[in-house]
N, C-alpha and C positions, 0 to 999 in steps of 0.2 A: 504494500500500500504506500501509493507516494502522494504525496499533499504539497501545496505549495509553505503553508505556514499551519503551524501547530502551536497549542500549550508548550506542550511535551511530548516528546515521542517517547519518552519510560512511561508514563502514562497511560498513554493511549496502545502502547504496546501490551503493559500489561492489563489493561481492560479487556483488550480483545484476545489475548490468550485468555481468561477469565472464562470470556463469551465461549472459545470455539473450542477451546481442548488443545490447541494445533499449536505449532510455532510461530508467531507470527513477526512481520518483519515491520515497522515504520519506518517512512524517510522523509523528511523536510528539509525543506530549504530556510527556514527561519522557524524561530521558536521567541515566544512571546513570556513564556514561563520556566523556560531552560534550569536547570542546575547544573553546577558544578559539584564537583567533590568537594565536602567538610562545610557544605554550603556558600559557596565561594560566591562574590558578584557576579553573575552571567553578564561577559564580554558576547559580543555576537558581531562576526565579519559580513560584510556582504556580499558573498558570496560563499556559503559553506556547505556543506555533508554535513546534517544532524539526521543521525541512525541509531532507533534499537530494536532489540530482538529481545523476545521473550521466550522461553520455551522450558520445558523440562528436564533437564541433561539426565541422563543414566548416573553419574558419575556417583558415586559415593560422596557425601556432604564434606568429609576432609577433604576432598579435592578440587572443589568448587572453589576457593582463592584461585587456582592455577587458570581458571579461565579469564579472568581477569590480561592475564600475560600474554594465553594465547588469542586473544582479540586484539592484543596489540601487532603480534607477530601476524596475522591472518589480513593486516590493514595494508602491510608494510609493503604486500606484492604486487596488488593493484595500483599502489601510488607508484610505483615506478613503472607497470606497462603503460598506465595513462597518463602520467605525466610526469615519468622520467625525474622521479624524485627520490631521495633515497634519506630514509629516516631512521632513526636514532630510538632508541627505548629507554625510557628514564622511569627506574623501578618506582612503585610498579605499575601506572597507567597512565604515563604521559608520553606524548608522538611528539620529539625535537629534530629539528635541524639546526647546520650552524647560526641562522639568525634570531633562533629564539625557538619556544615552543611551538608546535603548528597546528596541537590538539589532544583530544585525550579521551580514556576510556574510561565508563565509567558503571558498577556492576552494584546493582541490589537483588537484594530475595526479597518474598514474602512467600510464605509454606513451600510446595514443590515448586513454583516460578522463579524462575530467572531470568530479569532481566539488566541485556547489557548495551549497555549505548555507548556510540563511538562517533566523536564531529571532529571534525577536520577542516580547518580553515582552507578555501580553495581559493579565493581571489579577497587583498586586504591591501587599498594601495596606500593607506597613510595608518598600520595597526599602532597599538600602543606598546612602547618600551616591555622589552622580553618576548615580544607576539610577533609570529611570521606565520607567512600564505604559501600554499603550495604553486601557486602560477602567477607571473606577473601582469598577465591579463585575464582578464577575463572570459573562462571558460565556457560559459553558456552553464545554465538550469541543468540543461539534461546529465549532465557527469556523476549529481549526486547521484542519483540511483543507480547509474552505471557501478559506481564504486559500490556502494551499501551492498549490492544482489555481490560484485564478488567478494566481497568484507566476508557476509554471511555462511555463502557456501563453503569457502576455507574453515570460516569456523566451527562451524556445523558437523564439516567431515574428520575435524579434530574431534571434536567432542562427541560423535559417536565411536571414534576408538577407545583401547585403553591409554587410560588416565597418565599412566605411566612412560607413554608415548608422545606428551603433551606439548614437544620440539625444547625441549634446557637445552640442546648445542647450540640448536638457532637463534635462539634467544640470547644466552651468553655473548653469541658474537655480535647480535645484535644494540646491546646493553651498552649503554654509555654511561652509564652510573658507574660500572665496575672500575675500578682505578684515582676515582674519585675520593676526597674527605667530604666525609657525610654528617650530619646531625640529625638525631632524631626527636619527636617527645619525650625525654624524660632521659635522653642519652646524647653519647657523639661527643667530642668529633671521633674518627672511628673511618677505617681506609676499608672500601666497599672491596670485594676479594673475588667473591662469585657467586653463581646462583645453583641454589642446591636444587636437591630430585623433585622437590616439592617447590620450589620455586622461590622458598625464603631469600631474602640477600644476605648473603654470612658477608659481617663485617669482622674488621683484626681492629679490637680494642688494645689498649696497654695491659689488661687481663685477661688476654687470649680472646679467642675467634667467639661470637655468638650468632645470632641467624634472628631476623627482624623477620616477622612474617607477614604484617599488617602495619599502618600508621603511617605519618606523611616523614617522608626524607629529604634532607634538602641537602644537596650539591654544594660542596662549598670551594673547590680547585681540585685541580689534579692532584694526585698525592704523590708525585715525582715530576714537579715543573721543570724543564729543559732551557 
């Protein structure tokens, strides 16, 4: 289902999984009631990709954080057939490139639903300080859902494998967090290391290694500037 303008596509996504039992996909090109993660101000480009998907995963509920990751990794393909863009993963649901962040995933439940929305700034020609577009012109309408329908199916065809299967190499090499000094809520600074089977970030504190599973991380430098 594509709309020009929406509340929310978490929303309206999980309503109509509610309704029909099914998976269901929404995509807009504006959202009037958008969220961010940790309730963050909704910035909104004009021109973007706002997509979510609802559905029921098989996976066992410890493994549901890991989808989070691979929505970001399942985004990463179609931005570069379509526009030749190659982007960055910053643990654990934000899409960057060198000029700034370009978008981000973003995952709730409620009972067996889940839903995951993923926007993507596609055309932003004056964004705000830390915020970049994926094209310097403007793309035309129809891309959003071009990208959304292949966002979806990658992730879709993850998510009915096993769990255990869930791409950590791809991911890793994908990760721009790793190498980084980080800080978290209630921790940090602390030099990002890798991403374990489950998808944690294990960081190297000065009392040895632990593994952050949840919570917001922030980037603070390379942890061996040149």
């Amino acid at each position: 289902m594509t709309l020009p303008t929406l509340p929310s596509t978490q929303d309206e996504a999980r309503r109509r999984a509610d309704e029909s039992g099914d998976a269901v996909l929404v995509v807009a090109g504006r959202q009037t009631a958008g969220r961010g993660r940790t309730g963050r101000t909704w910035l909104e480009a004009p021109r973007a990709m706002y997509s979510s998907l609802a559905f029921r995963p098989g996976w066992p509920v410890e493994a549901l954080p890991r989808l989070t990751l691979v929505a970001g990794l399942a985004v990463r393909r179609p931005l570069v057939a379509l526009l030749r863009v190659e982007v960055g993963l910053k643990w654990p649901n934000d899409l960057i490139v060198p000029a700034g962040k370009l978008g981000g995933i973003l995952t709730e439940s409620q009972g067996d639903i889940v839903v995951i929305g993923c926007g993507v700034n596609l055309w932003w020609p004056d964004p705000p300080e830390g915020i970049a577009a994926a094209s310097s012109s403007d793309p035309g309408a129809g891309l959003a859902g071009d990208l959304a329908r292949r966002w979806v199916e990658r992730l879709l065809d993850v998510a009915a494998g096993d769990p255990s299967a869930w791409g950590r190499d791809e991911y890793r090499s994908a990760c721009a967090t790793l190498g980084t000094r980080v800080e978290w809520d209630g921790g940090g600074p602390a030099t990002a290391v890798d991403i374990d089977e489950r998808g944690g970030l294990v960081v190297e504190t000065k009392g040895g290694r632990l593994t952050l599973t949840s919570g917001e991380v922030r980037s603070l430098r390379p942890a061996n500037p040149h």
